[in-house]
N, C-alpha and C positions, 0 to 999 in steps of 0.2 A: 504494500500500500504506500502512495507517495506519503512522504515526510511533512509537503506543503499543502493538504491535500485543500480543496476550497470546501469550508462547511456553511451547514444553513439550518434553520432549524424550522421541521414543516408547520408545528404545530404556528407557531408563531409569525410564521409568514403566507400560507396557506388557508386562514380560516378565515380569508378577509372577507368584505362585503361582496365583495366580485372576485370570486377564483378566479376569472378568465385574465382579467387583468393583472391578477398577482402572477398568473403563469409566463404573460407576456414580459413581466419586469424581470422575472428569473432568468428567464431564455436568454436576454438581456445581458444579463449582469453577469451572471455564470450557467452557462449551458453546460455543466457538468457540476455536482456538489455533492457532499457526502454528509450522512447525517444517521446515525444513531437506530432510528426509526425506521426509513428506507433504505440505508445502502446507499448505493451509488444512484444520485438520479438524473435523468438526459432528458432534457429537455428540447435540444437542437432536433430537426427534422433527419439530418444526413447521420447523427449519432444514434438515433432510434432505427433508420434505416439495418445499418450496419447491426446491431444486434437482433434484428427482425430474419435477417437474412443468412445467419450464420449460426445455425445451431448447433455446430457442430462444438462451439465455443462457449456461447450460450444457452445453458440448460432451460425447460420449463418446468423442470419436475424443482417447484420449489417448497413442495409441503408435504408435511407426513404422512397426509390424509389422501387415500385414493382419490382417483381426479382423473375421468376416463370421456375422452383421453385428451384432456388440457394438459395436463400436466406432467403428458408420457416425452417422450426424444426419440426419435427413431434410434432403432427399428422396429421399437417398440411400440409407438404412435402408431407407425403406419397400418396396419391390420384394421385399428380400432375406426383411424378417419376413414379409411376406406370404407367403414362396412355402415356406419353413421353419415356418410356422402348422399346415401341413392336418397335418403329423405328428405333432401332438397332440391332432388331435381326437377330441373323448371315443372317437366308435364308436372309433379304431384303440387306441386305450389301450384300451378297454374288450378287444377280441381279444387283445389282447396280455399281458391279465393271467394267462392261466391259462400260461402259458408260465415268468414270474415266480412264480406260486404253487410250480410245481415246481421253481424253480432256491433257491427259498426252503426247500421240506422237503427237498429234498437235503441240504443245508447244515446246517440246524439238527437234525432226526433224528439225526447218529450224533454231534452234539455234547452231547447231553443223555445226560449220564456222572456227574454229579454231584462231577466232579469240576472244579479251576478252569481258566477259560479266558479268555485276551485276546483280546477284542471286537474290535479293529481290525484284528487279522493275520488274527486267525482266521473271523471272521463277517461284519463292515461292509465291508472291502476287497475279501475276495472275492465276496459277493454281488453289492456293486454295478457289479465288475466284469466278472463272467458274465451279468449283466441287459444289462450295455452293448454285449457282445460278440451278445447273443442280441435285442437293438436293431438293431443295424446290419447282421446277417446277417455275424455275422463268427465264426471258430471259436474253439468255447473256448479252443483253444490258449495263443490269444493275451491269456488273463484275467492270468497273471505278468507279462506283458510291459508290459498296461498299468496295473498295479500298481507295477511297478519306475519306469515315465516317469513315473506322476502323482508321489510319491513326489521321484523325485529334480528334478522341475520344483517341486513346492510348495519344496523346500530349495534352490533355486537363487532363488527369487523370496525367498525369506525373507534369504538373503544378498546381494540386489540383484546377484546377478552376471549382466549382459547377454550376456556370452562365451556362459556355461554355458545360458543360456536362449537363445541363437541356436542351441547345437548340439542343444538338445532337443527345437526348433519343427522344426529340419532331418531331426532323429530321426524324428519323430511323423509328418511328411508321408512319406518313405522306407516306414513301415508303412504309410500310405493310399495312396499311389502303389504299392505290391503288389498293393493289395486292389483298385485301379480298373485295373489292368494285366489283372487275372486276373478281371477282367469281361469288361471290352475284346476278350479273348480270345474268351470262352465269350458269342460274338453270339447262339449259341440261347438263351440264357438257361438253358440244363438245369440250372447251381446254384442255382438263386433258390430261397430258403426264403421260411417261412413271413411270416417278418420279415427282409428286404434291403434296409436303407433307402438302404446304399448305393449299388445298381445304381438308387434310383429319383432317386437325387441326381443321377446320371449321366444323366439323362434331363428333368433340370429346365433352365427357361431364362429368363434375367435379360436386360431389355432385348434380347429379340431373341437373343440367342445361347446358346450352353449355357455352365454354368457350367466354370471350368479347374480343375483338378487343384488349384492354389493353393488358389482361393475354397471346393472340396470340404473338403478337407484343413484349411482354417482353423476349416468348421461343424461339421466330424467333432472339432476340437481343442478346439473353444468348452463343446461337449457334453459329450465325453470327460471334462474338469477338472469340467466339474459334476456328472457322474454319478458318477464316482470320489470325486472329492475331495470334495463337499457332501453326496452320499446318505453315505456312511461315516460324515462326519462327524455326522447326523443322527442317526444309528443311535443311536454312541456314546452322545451324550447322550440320545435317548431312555430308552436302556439304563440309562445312569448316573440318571437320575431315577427311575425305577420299582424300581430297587436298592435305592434309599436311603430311597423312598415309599413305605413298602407298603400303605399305604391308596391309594395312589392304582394302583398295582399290581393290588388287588384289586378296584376301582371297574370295571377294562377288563374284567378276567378275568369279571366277574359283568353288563357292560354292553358287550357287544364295540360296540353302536352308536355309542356316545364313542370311539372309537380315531381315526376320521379326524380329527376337532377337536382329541380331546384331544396328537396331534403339533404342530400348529399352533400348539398353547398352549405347552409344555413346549418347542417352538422358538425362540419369541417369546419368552422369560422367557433363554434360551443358542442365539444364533443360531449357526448353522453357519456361517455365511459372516461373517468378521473386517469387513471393510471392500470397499467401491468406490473406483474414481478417476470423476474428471469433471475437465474445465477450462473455465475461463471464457472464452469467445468474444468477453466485450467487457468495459468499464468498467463495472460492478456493485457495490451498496451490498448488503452479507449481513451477518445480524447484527451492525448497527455498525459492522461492517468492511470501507473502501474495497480493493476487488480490482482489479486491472489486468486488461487483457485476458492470455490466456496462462499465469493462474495455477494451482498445480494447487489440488484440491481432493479432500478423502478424505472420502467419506461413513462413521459407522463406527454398521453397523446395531443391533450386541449393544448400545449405549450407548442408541443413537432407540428399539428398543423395550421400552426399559426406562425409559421417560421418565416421571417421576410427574402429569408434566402431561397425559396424555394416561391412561394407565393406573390406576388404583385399584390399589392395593398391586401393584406394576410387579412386584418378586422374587417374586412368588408363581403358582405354579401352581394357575389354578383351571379342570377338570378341562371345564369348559360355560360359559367365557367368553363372551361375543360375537367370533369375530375381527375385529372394527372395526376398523382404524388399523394391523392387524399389519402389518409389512414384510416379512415373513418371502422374500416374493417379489415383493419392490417393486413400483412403483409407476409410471406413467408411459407412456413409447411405448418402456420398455426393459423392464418388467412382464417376468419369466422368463416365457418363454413353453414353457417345457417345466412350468411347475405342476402340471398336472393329472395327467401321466406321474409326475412326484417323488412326488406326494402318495399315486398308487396303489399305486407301489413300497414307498414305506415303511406304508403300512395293509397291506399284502398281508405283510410282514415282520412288521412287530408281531404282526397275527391268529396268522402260523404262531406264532412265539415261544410267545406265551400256550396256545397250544391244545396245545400240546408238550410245557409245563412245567407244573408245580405251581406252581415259582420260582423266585424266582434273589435273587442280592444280591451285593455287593460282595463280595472274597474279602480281609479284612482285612489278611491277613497281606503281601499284593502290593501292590505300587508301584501310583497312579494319577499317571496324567503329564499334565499338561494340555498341549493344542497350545501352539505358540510362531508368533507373530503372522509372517505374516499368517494360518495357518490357525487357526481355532477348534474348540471343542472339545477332545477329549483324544486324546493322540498312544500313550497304554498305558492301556488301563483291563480291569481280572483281576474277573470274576465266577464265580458258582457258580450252575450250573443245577441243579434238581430236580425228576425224572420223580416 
């Protein structure tokens, strides 16, 4: 480890009223810093690049806890993306959309009151949460339920408490271990809906065997925190951008074929996603800075795509960018492979939005809250819709 290494300290610099701007001033000031808390963190675009891209150096297996398969390295990884691929292939997203269109005018229809409403209780959480239930062939029932687990796992990760995150990983499997019991059971299949991804997991087979209740329960948990916690989060800030844009608001409304891109953009400018880990596998020179094997490493995305090296006016949303160089959904042999699902989910949400409303915008008089690290985004944010 360098001797000069540059530190920072997150807690302190990071909780501010605007993440995005605190991330802009880090990048700034030190696009590489060390800290207690995170490890090593990079901030630059080209410095996140280079560890996206080289796994061979950078590990993702950074926790104790199975983690299938975020957290595997080839060639160990590979088996598991391969076999978790076919589930986002366009045709099944493509079947899968109208299903999502309806769970989206359900939602929005009886919310267009013109009167004010909170976006992430009320429209981001549980949309993405009836999409995820209506994903896995599981019953709505269960959309509070994993609302309250994402929720109180994002606040337990936020407070580093390991206890609190062991009994929430134990929680989360106890609900998949139901849902694969009460398969197990029903050998005719006579449940199987339109979309089961679960009973098709139960049928999948890694190295010769079928996969265990753990390995399910890990991929159903890996998902679960992205569909919850990252679709919600998108929303918001969608939302909050077009609030506060109304030229760019009226751009969609009068050009609905900018809508897939234009999330991409308005993503890329306030990522959803705070930060990654990685560790380093061996003795490695990164920006300047000698790493030991073992060290960790925080990739922090809202900073990399807002790099001025890389971007032309980085803060600004421009509505028919090129996505070139976005991160939005990294890069690598850990590239989210659920993209193209994300991406349709939230066009299919925005469409209805627009086609529902006349408008909307911030409702002045209410609190907006910004997420508190490691979630991004806004943890309250009060709009006004208008039929």
């Amino acid at each position: 480890m360098s001797p000069n290494k540059p530190t920072w300290d997150p807690d302190a610099e990071l909780q501010a009223t605007n993440q995005v701007a605190a991330q802009d001033e880090l990048r700034r000031r030190c696009p590489v810093a060390y800290s207690e808390q995170l490890g090593w963190s990079l901030f630059a675009h080209a410095d996140v690049m280079r560890v996206l891209e080289d796994h061979e150096r950078f590990s993702n297996a950074v926790s104790s806890h199975l983690s299938v398969p975020n957290g595997m390295d080839p060639p160990e990884h590979t088996p598991y993306r391969q076999m978790i691929e076919k589930y986002f292939w366009p045709e099944r997203v493509q079947a899968f959309q109208p299903l999502v269109e309806q769970i989206a005018d359900e939602l929005i229809a009886p919310a267009v009151t013109g009167v004010s409403l909170e976006v992430m209780s009320q429209l981001a959480r549980r949309f993405a949460s009836r999409v995820q239930c209506a994903f896995l062939g599981w019953s709505f029932d269960l959309e509070q339920t994993l609302i309250d687990w994402t929720l109180e796992n994002s606040r337990a990760s936020r407070d580093g408490d390991r206890e609190q995150l062991s009994k929430l990983a134990a929680r989360f499997e106890a609900i998949v271990d139901r849902q694969l019991d009460s398969r197990a059971r029903d050998v005719q299949g006579s449940t199987l809906t339109a979309s089961d991804v679960t009973r098709e997991l139960m049928r999948e087979q890694v190295h010769d065997r079928s996969l265990s209740y753990e390995e399910i329960s890990s991929i159903l948990r890996n998902w679960t925190v992205g569909e919850i916690g990252t679709i919600s989060a998108s929303i918001g800030i969608v939302m909050h951008h077009l609030a506060v844009q109304p030229i760019d608001q009226q751009q969609l409304r009068d050009q609905p074929n900018l809508v897939a891109g234009a999330i991409d953009e308005i993503l890329r400018v306030h990522n959803p996603l705070f930060s990654n880990r990685r560790v380093a596998r061996c003795p490695v020179e990164l920006a300047g800075q000698q790493l030991a094997a073992g060290e960790k490493i925080t990739l922090h995305w809202v900073a990399a795509n807002r790099d001025e090296a890389v971007f032309e006016s980085p803060g600004e949303v421009q509505l028919e960018r090129t996505p070139t160089h976005n991160l939005l959904y990294g890069a690598g042999v850990h590239a989210c492979p659920g993209a193209l699902l994300a991406r349709m989910e939230l066009t299919v949400f925005l469409n209805c939005l627009l086609r529902s409303t006349a408008g909307f915008e911030l409702s002045n008089e209410l609190p907006l809250v910004f997420a508190e690290m490691p979630e991004s985004g806004f943890s309250e944010l009060w709009v006004t819709l208008r039929n």
